[in-house]
C-alpha positions in Angstrom: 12.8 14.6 0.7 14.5 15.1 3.7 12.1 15.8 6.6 10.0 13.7 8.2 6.7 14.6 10.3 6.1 12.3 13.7 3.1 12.5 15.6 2.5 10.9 19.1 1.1 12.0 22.6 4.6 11.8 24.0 7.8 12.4 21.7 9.1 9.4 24.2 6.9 6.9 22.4 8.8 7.2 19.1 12.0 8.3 20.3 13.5 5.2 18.9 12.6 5.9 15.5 13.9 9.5 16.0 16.6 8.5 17.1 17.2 6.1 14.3 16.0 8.4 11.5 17.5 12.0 12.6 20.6 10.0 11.4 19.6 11.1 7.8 16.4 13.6 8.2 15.1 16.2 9.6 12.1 15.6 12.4 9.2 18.0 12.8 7.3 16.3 16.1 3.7 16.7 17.0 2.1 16.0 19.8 -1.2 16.0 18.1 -2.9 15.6 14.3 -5.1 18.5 14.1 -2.2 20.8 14.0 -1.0 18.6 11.1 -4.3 19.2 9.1 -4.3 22.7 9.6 -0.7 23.1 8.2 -1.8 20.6 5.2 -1.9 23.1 2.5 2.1 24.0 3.6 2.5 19.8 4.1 0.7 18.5 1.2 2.9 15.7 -0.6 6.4 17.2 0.3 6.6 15.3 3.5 6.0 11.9 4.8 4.1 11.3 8.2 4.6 8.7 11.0 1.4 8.6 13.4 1.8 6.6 17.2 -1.3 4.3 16.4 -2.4 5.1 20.1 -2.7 8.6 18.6 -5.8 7.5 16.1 -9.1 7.8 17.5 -10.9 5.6 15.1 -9.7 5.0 11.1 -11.3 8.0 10.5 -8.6 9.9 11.4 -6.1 8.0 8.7 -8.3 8.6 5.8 -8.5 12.7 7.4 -4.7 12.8 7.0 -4.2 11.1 4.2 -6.0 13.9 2.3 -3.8 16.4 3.9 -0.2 14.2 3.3 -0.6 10.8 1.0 2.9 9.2 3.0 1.8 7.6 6.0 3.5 5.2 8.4 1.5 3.6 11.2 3.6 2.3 14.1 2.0 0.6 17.3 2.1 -2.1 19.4 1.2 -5.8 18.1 -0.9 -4.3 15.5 -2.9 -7.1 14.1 -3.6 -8.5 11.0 -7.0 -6.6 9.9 -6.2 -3.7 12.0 -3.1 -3.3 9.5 -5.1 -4.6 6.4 -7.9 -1.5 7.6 -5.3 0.9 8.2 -3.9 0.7 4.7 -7.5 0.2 3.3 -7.9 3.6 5.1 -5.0 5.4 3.6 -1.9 4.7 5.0 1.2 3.2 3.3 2.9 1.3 5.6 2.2 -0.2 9.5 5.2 -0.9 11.5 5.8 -3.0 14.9 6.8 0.6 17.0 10.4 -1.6 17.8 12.4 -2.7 14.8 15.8 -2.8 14.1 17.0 0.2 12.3 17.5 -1.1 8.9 14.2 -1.8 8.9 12.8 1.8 9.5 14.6 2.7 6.4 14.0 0.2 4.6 10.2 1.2 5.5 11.2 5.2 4.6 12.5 4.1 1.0 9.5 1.8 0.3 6.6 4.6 0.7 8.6 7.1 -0.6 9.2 5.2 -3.7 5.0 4.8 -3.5 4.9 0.9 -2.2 3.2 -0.2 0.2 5.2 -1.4 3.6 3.7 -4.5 5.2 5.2 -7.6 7.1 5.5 -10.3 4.4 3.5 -12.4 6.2 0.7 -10.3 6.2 0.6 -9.5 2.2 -1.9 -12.5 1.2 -4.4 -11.5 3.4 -4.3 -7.7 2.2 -4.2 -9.2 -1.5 -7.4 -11.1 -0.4 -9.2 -8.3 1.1 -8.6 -5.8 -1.5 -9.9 -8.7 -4.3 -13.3 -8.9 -1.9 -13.4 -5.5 -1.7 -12.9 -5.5 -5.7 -16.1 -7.8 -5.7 -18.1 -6.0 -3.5 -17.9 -2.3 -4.4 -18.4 -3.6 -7.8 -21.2 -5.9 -8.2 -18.7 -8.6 -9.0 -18.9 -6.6 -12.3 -16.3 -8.2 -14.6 -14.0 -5.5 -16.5 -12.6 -6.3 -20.1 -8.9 -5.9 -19.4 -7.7 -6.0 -22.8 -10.4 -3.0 -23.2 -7.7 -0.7 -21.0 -5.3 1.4 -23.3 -2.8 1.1 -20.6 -2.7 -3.3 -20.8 -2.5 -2.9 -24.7 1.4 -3.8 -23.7 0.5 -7.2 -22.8 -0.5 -10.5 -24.7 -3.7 -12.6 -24.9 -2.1 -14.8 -22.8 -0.5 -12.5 -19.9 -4.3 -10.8 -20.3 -5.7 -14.2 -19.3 -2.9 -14.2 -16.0 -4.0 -10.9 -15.1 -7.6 -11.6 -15.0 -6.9 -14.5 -12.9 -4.1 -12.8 -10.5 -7.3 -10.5 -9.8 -10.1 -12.2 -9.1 -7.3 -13.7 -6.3 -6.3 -17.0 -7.7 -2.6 -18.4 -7.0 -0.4 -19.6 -9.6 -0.4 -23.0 -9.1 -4.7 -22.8 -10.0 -3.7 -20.3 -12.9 -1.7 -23.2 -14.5 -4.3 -25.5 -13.9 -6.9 -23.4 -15.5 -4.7 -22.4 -18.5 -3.3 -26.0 -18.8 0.6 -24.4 -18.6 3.2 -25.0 -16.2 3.8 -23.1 -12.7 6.9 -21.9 -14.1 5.1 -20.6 -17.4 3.2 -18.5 -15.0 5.7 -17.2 -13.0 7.4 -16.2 -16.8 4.2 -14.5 -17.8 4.5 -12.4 -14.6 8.0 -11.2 -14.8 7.1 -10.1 -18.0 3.8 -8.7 -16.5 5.7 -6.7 -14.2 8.1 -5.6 -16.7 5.4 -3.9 -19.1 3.5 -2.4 -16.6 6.4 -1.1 -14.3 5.3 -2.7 -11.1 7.5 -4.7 -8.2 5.4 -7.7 -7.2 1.8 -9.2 -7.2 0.7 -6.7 -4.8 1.3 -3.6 -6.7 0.0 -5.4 -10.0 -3.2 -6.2 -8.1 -3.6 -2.4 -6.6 -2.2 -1.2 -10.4 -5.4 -3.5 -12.0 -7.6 -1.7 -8.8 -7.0 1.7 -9.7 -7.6 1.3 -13.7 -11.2 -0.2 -12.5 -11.9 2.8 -10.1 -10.6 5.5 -12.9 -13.0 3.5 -15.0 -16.3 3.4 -12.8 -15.5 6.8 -12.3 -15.8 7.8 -15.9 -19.4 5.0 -16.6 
């Protein structure tokens, strides 16, 4: 890929990250997002967006695009916490603080393309937290069977037992105490966890583990 849509009232407002990323891509500006749906069919998934959060009425209006062009970067202002938990809950990829240093914006760049998720570290527990509630509550706290998915017949009994816990949100100092191993047996079971099922970190294990429940309620 190398063209990248922005959208903001005023090209002004992300200039630095033009000015940063024209470096390596091509920019297409907007100075709106309906323009952007009505070009989705040429868009679809060939192109990643970056929307000026002042330019989002309500969430809405991430979870419209998101149909039209799954790569989405939100950049504002002091984005909160939740705001940038909801935003990603809504269908963006990745919320950014609108000035960073330049390494960072394409350190953002690579991560969504690559399909992760781009958050500030310090936010990632809470998003791990409020996509496990979210498990719960869209659910029924039904419990799923996860040795009963063809895709987890890679992993043990034992790395079974990990993932259950990882998911219902528990850390891995309470996973040791509840399977009566060591912290560092756990963080072994993970690596290898990760391993098997091709994903980076806790995070994308926990959204991996989401989407083979959704696919599943889907099919009941």
């Amino acid at each position: 890929m190398d063209k990248l849509l922005m959208a903001s009232h005023q090209r002004a407002e992300l200039q630095c990250w033009i000015e940063a990323l024209s470096e390596k891509y091509t920019i297409v500006f907007y100075d709106n997002l309906e323009t952007i749906q009505e070009e989705g069919q040429e868009i679809n998934n060939r192109f990643l967006l970056i929307i000026d959060a002042s330019l989002l009425v309500d969430m809405n209006c991430i979870n419209r695009m998101s149909k039209c062009i799954k790569k989405i970067i939100i950049v504002g202002d002091v984005l909160s916490p939740i705001q940038q938990i909801n935003m990603i809950h809504a269908g963006a990829c990745g919320c950014s603080e609108r000035f960073i240093d330049k390494k960072l914006m394409f350190r953002a760049i690579a991560a969504v393309l690559k399909n992760e998720i781009w958050l500030e570290r310090r936010i990632i527990p809470k998003m791990l937290k409020s996509i496990v509630d979210k498990n719960f509550a869209s659910m029924n706290n039904k419990k799923f069977n996860h040795a009963s998915f063809d895709s987890l017949l890679v992993l043990t009994p034992r790395e079974i037992e990990v993932i259950d816990l990882i998911y219902d949100g528990i850390d891995n100092i309470e996973i040791a105490n509840k399977l009566n191993i060591s912290v560092r047996t756990v963080k072994a079971h993970l690596s290898a966890i990760y391993r098997k099922l091709k994903v980076q970190d806790r995070f994308q294990l926990i959204v991996y583990l989401k989407d083979l429940h959704v696919n599943r309620l889907t099919t009941m």
